[in-house]
Each structure stands twice: as structure tokens, then as C-alpha cells.
C-alpha positions as CSV (number, residue, x, y, z in Angstrom):
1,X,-15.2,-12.9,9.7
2,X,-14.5,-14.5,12.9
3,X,-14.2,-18.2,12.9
4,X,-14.6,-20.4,15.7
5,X,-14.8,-19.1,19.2
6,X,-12.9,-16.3,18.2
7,X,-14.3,-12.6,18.6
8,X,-13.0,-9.8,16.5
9,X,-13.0,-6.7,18.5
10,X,-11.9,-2.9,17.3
11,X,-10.6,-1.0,20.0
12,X,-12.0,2.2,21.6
13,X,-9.5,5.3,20.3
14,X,-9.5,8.1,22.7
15,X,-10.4,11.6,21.2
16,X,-7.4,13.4,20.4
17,X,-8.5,16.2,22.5
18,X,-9.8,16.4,25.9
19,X,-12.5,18.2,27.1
20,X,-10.4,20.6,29.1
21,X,-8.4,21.0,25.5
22,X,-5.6,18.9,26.4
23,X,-4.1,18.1,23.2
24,X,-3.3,14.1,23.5
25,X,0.2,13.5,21.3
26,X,-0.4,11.3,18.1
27,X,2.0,8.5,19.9
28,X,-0.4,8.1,22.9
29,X,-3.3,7.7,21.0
30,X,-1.2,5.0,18.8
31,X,-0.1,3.1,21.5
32,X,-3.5,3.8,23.2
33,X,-5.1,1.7,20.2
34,X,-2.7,-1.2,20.4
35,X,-3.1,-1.8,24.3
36,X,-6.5,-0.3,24.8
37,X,-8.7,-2.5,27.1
38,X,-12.0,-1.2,25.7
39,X,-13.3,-3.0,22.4
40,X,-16.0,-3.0,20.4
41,X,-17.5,-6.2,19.7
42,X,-17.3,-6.3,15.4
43,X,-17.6,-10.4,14.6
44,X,-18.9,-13.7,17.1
45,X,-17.8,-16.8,16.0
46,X,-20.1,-19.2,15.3
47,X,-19.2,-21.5,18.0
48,X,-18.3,-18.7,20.8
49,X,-19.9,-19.5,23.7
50,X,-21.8,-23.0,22.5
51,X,-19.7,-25.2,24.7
52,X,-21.2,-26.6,28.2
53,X,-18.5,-24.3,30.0
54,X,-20.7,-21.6,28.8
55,X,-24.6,-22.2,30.9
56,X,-27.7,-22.2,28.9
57,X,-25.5,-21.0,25.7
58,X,-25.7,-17.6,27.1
59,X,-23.4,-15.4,25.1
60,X,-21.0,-13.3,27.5
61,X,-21.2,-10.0,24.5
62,X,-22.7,-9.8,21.1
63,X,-21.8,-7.7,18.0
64,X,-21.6,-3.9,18.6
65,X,-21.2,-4.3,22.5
66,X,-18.7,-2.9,24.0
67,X,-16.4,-5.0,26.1
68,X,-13.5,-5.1,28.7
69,X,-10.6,-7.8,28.0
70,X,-7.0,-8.3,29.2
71,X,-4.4,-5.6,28.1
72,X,-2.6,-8.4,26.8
73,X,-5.4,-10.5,25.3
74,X,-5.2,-11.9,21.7
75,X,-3.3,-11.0,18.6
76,X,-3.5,-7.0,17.6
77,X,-3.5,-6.7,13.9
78,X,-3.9,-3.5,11.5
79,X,-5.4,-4.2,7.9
80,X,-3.9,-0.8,6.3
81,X,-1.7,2.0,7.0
82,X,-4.8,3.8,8.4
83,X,-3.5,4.2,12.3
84,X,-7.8,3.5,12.9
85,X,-7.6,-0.1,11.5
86,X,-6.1,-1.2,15.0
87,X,-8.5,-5.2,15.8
88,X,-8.0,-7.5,18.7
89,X,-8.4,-11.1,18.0
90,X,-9.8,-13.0,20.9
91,X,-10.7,-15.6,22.7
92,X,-14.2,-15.8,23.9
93,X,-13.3,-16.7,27.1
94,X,-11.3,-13.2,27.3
95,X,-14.2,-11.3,27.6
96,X,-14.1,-9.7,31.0
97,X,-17.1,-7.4,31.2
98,X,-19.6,-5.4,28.8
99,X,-19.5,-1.4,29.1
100,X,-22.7,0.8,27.7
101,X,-20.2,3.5,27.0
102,X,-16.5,3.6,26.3
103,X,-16.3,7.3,26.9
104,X,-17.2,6.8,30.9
105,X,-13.7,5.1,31.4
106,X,-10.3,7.8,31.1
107,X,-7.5,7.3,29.8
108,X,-4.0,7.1,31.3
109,X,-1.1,8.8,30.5
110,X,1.9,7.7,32.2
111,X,5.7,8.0,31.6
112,X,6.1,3.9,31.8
113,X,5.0,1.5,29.8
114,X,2.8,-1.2,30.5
């Protein structure tokens, strides 16, 4: 459970296979997970977004949305060996933008890291 104004988010895993049927290599979709921009919104804390900074008390996301945050954003932990247990810890203040569908955004493959 989140606590504070802390938002627990789980990122967006890209298949790992494109539609063309491009096979994506296990070690892009793990480091994909770890500095993937796209979240899933899982846990609100009960004060996000309850400060004056924050108009009306108008939450910027709620749980299940899914949102846009810095690549280097909050703390990335995993909660078993399971590579799919990838969350972001955040700030509420990190959110950038809410998405209605993860899948519209491509991934990158490059040769550098970020």
C-alpha cells in the first residue's frame, strides 16, 4: 500500500513479439521494465494530491490509469524473481500525463543506453 503522497505504479512490459514478428531479446524487455516511462497506476496515497498546490483536490491519475512519468522518476523495486514484478515508487508530483492505452506508444531499441 502506498503511503503518503506516494503512488505505486507497475510498468507497461512490451510484448515480446511485434506485430511484424520481430522477436524482442529477453534483455530489452528487462531493461525496458526498469526504465519504462509508461505505468500503470496500482496504489494512491491517501494524501496524494490533498495539498493546496494541487486546485480543488483534483487528483492528477487514479488507480488503474495509466500514466507518463520521468525515466528517472522514483525508486524501481521487484518483489520476487518473477522478471514481471518490476513497480515504480513515486512522487505524486511525477505524474506527467494519463494515456488510455499503453500499446499506442512504441518502443525504442537503441544500441546506447539511456
Amino acid at each position: 500500500r502506498a503511503k503518503g503522497a506516494y503512488i505505486i505504479a507497475k510498468p507497461y512490459i512490451s510484448p515480446k513479439k511485434t506485430q511484424g514478428g520481430i522477436i524482442i531479446p529477453d534483455s530489452a524487455i528487462s531493461e525496458d521494465k526498469f526504465h519504462s516511462q509508461i505505468c500503470q497506476v496500482i496504489d494512491v496515497g491517501p494524501v496524494a494530491y490533498t495539498t493546496e498546490k494541487y486546485v480543488g483536490g483534483v487528483a492528477w491519475c487514479e488507480i488503474g490509469d495509466w500514466v507518463i512519468i520521468p525515466r528517472a522518476a522514483g525508486a524501481r523495486i521487484t518483489l520476487s524473481e518473477d522478471e514481471d514484478d518490476c513497480l515504480r515508487i513515486i512522487l505524486e508530483h511525477e505524474i506527467l500525463a494519463v494515456v488510455s492505452d499503453p500499446k499506442d506508444f512504441r518502443i525504442k531499441i537503441s544500441a546506447t543506453k539511456y
